[in-house]
Structure formats: structure tokens, C-alpha cells
C-alpha positions as CSV (number, residue, x, y, z in Angstrom):
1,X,22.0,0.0,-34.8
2,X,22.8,-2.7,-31.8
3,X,24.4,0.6,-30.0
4,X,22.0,3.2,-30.7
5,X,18.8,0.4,-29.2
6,X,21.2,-0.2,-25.9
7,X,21.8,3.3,-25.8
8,X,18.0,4.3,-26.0
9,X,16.9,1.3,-23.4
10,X,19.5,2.5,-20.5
11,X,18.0,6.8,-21.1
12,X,14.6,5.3,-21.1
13,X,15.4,3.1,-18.3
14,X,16.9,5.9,-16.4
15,X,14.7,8.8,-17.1
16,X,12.3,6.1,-15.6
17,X,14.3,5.7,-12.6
18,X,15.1,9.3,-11.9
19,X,11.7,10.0,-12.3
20,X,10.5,7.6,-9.9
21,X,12.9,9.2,-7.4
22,X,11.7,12.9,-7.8
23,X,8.1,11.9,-7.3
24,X,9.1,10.2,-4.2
25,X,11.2,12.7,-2.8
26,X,8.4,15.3,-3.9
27,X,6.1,13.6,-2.1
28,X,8.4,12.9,1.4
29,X,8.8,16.8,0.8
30,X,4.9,17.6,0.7
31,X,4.3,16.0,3.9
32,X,6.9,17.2,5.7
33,X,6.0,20.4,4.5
34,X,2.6,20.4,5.6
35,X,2.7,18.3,8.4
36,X,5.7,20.2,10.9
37,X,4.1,23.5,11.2
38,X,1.5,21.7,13.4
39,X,4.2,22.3,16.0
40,X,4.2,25.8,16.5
41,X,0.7,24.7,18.2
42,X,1.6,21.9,20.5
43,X,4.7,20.4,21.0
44,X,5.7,17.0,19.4
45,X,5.8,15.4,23.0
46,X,2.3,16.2,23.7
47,X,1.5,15.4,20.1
48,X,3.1,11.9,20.5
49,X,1.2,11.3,24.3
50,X,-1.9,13.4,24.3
51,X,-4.8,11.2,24.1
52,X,-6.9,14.0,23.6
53,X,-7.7,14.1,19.9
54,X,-10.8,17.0,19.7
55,X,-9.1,19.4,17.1
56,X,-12.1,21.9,16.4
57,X,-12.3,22.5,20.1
58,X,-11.6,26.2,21.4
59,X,-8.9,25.3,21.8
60,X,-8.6,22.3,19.9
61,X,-6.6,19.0,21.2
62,X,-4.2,17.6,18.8
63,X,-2.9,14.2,20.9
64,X,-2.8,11.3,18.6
65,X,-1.9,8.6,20.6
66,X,-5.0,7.2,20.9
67,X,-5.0,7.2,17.3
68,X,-1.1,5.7,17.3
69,X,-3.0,3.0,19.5
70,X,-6.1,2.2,18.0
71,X,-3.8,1.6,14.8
72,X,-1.0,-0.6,16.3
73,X,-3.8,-2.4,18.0
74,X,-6.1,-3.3,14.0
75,X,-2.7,-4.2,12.8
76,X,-1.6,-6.2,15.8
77,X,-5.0,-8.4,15.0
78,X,-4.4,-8.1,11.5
79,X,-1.4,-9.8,12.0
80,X,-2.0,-12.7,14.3
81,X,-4.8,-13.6,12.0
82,X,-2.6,-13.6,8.8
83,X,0.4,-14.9,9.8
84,X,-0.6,-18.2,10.7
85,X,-3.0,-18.5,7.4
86,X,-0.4,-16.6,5.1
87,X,2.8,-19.3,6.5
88,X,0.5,-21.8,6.6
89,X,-0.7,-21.7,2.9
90,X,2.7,-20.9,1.9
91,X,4.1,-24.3,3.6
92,X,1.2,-26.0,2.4
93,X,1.8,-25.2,-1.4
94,X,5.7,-25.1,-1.7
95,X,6.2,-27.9,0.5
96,X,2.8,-30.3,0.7
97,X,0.8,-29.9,-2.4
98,X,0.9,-31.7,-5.7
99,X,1.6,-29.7,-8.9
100,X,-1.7,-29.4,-10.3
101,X,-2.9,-28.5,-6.9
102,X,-0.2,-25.4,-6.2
103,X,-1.6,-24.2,-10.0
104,X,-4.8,-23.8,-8.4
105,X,-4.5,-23.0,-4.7
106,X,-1.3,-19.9,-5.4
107,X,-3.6,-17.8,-8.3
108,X,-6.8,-17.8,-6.2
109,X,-4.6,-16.6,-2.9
110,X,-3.2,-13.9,-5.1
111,X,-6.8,-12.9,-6.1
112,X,-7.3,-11.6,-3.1
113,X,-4.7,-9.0,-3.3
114,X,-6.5,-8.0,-6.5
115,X,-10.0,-7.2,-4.2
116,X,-10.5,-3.8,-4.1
117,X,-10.3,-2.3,-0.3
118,X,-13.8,-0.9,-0.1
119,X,-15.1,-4.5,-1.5
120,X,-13.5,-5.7,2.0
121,X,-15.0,-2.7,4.1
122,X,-18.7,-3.4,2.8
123,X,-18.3,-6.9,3.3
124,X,-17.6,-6.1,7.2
125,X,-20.1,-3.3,7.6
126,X,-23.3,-5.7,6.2
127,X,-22.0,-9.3,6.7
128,X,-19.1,-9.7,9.7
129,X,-20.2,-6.7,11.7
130,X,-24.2,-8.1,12.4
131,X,-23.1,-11.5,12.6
132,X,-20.5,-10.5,15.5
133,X,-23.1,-8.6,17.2
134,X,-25.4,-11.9,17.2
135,X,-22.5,-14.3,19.0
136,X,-20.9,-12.0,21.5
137,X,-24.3,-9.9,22.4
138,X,-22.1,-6.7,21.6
139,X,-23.8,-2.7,20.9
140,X,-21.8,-2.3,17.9
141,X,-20.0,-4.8,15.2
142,X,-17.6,-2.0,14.4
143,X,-14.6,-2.8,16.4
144,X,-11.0,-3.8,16.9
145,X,-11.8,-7.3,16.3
146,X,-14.0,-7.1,13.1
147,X,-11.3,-4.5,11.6
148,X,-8.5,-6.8,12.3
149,X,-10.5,-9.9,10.7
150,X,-10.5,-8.1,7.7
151,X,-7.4,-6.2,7.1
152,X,-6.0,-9.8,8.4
153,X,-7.5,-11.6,5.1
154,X,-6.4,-8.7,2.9
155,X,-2.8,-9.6,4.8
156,X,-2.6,-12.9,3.7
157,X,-1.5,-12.8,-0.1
158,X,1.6,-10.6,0.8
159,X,2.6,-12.9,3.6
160,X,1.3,-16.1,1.7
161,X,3.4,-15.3,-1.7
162,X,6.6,-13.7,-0.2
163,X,7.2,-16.6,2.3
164,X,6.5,-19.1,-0.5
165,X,8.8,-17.8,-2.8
166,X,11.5,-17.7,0.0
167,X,10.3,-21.7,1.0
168,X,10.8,-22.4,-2.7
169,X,14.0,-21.0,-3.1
170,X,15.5,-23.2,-0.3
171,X,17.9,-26.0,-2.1
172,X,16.3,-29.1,-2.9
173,X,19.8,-30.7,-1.4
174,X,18.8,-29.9,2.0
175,X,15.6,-31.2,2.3
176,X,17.3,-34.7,0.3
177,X,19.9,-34.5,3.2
178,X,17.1,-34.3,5.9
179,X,15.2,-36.6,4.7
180,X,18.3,-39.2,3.7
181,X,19.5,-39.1,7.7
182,X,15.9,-40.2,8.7
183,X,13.7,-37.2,9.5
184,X,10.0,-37.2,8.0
185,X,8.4,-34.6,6.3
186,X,7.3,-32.8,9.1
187,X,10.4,-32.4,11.0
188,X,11.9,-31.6,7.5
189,X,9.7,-28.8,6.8
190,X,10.0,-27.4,10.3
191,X,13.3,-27.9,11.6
192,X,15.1,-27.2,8.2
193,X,12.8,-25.6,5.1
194,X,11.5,-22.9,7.7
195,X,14.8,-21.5,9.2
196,X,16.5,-21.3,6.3
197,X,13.7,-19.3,4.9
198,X,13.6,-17.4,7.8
199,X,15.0,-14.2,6.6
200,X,12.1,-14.4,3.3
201,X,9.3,-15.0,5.7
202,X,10.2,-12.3,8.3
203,X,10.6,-9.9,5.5
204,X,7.3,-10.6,4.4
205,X,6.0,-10.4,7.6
206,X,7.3,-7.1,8.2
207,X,5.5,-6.2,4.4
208,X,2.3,-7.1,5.9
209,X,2.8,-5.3,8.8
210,X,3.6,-2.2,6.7
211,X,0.7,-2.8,4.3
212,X,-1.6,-3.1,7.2
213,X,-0.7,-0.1,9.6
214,X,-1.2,2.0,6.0
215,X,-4.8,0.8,4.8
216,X,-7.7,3.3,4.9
217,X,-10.4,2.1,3.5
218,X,-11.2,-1.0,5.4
219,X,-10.4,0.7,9.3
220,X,-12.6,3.8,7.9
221,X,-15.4,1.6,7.6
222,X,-14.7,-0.8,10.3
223,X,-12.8,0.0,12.8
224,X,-15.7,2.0,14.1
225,X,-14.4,5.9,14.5
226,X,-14.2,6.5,18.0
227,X,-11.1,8.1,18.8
228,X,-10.6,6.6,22.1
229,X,-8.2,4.8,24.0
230,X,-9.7,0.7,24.0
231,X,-10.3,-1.3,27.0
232,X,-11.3,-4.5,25.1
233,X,-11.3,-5.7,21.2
234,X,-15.1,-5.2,21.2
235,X,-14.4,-1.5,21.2
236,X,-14.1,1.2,18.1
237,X,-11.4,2.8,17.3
238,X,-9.9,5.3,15.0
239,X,-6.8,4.5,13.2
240,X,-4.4,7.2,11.9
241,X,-5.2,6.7,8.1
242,X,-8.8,6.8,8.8
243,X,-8.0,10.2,10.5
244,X,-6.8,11.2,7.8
245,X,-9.1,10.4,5.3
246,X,-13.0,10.8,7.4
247,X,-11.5,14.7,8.3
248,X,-9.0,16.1,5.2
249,X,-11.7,16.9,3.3
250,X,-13.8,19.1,5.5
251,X,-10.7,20.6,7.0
252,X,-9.8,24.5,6.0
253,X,-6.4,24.3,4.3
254,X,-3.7,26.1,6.0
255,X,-5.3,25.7,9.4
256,X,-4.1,24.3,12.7
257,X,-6.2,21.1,11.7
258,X,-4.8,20.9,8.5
259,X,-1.3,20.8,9.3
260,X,-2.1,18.4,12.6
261,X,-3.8,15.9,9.3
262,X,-0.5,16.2,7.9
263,X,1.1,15.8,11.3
264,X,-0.6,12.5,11.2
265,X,1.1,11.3,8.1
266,X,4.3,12.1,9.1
267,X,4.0,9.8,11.7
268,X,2.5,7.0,9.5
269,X,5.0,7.6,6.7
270,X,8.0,7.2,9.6
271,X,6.4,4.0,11.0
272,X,6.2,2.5,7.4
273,X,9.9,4.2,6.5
274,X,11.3,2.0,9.8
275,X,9.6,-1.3,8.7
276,X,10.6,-0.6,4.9
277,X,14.6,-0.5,6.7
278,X,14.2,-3.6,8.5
279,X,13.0,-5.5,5.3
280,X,15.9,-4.2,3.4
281,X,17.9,-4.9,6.5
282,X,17.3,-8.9,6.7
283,X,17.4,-8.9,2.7
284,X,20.9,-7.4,2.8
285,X,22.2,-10.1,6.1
286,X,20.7,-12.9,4.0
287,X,22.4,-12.0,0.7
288,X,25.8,-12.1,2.5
């Protein structure tokens, strides 16, 4: 009986597996699929450099890198905004809190992960976007700035949990040893906790980064929608998920604009793919 229950948890637990794979392969395959024939219209250089994003001209423009810009730059905000609040939390409740304080502080952090996207976006459009426009006398509160604000809180909790798991899981032996040849709790915490978490929080880091160069919702209702090249953070922009989801459904499948869409994804599904790597990459170093 013992045999035939272990026998029928490892199938289960593998059909699971396997089918987890073929969905994801299916779904690298759609892309790619969809998205490569663009080429046959414009090269990948021009693509890759072109500005120019108009693509129901005649003839239509397919350049995303204002698009490739206007995303690097939400999530370039997005991230100095949450790292210093994610670390920070996360030193403050593996290393500073008390107990009964941690209980309270690491659930409602996590909440925020649970928030859905659009909650985030309508908060920006009717609270952050006029109140921006009052303090910097600006035309429009849909911007670089306000998007990064926001897709910068949603940040946090991945950041925040990730590097406090990998704070927590530093030996108790070395702060004792820090502490026992005369260094506070300060220089404890940031001389010898931090680097020897260092592989956790730059993993997590990366995560956030990943999790913020892929979000839709909150750039499509933010960042503004101008697909332009910035010259300050008070400008809009249009990010590549945005793109993808203000024009797929008013595209004609099978045309030059479709598969450009699709082109689009390819090139967000590479840039997450790379920072997926890394992660795994500084996972693997720390483990031997």
C-alpha cells in the first residue's frame, strides 16, 4: 500500500512537472512564432534603433526603441524608489524589530503584493497624478515619475521579503562574533549581516527588476502613452507592455502590426529570460 501511495505521488508529481514544461515551451513557441515574421518588414537593427514607432502609417514605422527606453527608464525609477524601502524594511525586521513587531510589520508588506495592478493604476490616475501637477506646475501628471512611484511600491514586497529571508538566514554565530570583538549593531548589520546576504538581496533585486520591466497595467494607465523619446521625468512615455496591451486588441491578426506586437514581446520575454539567468546565476555561486 506504502509503494503503490509513493508510486502515485512521484506520476502525479511528474505529470505536474512535465506539464508545467510544455505550457512553457508552448508559450516561448507562440511568441516566437508570431513575433519573427515582423522581420521580413524591417530589419531587426532598425527594429532595435528606430525611434519611429507609427505602425498604421503608409508605410508604417516599427522602431521600438523609444518604447525599449521609455521602459528601462519606469523601471529604472521603479527601482531606486524600492530598493532603498524594500532593503530597508527587510533590515529593519530581520535585524532591528522585536518579535511581536516583525509579526505585524512582514504580513502587511506582503499585502501589498496581494493589491491587484489596476487598484495601483487608479490610485495614480485620481490621487498621485493631480497632486504632482499641483507641486511641480506640470501639463500632465502622467509621466515617468508618477509611473515609477507606483510600479516602485508594487516593487517593494518582492525586494522587501526575498532580502529578508536571505538576512535571516545568515548564522547567528557571525553576528555573536561581531558583536563579541566590539562592533555595535550598526556596523554589525552593515559591515557583516549585509555582505553575506549579498547574493539573496541582489537576486531579489534582479526579481524586482524583472517584475517591473513586465507590468502592464499600472505603465498603461500611468506612464502616460506617448511613444516618444523623454527629455525629463515629467514626460509620458509608452512602455513595451503597454504597447502591447493599449494596441493587440484593435490590431488585424496576421498583419504587419500584429506580428511587430509580437515582435515586442520577444524582446520583453528576452530581457526578463537574461535577468531570470542572472538570479539563477548568483543562486548557483552562493550555493557553492
Amino acid at each position: 500500500m506504502n509503494n503503490f501511495k509513493e508510486l502515485s505521488f512521484k506520476t502525479v508529481t511528474y505529470i505536474a512537472s512535465l506539464f508545467t514544461i510544455v505550457v512553457l515551451l508552448g508559450i516561448i513557441f507562440s511568441i516566437f512564432l508570431g513575433g519573427t515574421p515582423v522581420f521580413q518588414y524591417v530589419s531587426l537593427t532598425k527594429f532595435l534603433s528606430s525611434p519611429s514607432w507609427h505602425p498604421t502609417h503608409d508605410p508604417p514605422d516599427f522602431g521600438i526603441l523609444s518604447l525599449i527606453i521609455g521602459s528601462l527608464l519606469v523601471t529604472a525609477g521603479a527601482l531606486v524608489i524600492s530598493i532603498p524601502l524594500g532593503l530597508g524594511s527587510a533590515i529593519y525586521i530581520s535585524e532591528i524589530a522585536s518579535q511581536r513587531v516583525r509579526e505585524i510589520l512582514k504580513p502587511i508588506i506582503e499585502l501589498l503584493a496581494g493589491i491587484p495592478s489596476v487598484v495601483y493604476g487608479l490610485f495614480g490616475m485620481a490621487f498621485l497624478s493631480p497632486f504632482l501637477i499641483r507641486i511641480f506646475k506640470i501639463p500632465t501628471g502622467l509621466n515617468i515619475f508618477s509611473a515609477s512611484i507606483i510600479l516602485g511600491l508594487m516593487v517593494v514586497p518582492i525586494i522587501s521579503s526575498l532580502s529578508e529571508d536571505a538576512l535571516s538566514s545568515v548564522p547567528k554565530s557571525l553576528r555573536e562574533a561581531s558583536l563579541a570583538l566590539g562592533a555595535n549593531k550598526w556596523e554589525t548589520i552593515i559591515r557583516i549581516v549585509v555582505p553575506a546576504a549579498k547574493a539573496g538581496i541582489i537576486s531579489s533585486i534582479i526579481l524586482g527588476f524583472g517584475r517591473a520591466v513586465g507590468e502592464t497595467m499600472v505603465v498603461l494607465m500611468v506612464a502616460g502613452g506617448a511613444a516618444q523619446i523623454p527629455s525629463n521625468i515629467f514626460q509620458p512615455v509608452r512602455p513595451m507592455p503597454a504597447t502591447i496591451a493599449a494596441e493587440m486588441g484593435e490590431t488585424v491578426i496576421g498583419s504587419p502590426h500584429f506580428y511587430a506586437l509580437y515582435g515586442i514581446a520577444i524582446i520583453l520575454f528576452v530581457i526578463t529570460f537574461i535577468s531570470i539567468l542572472i538570479t539563477e546565476f548568483i543562486v548557483m555561486r552562493k550555493k557553492r
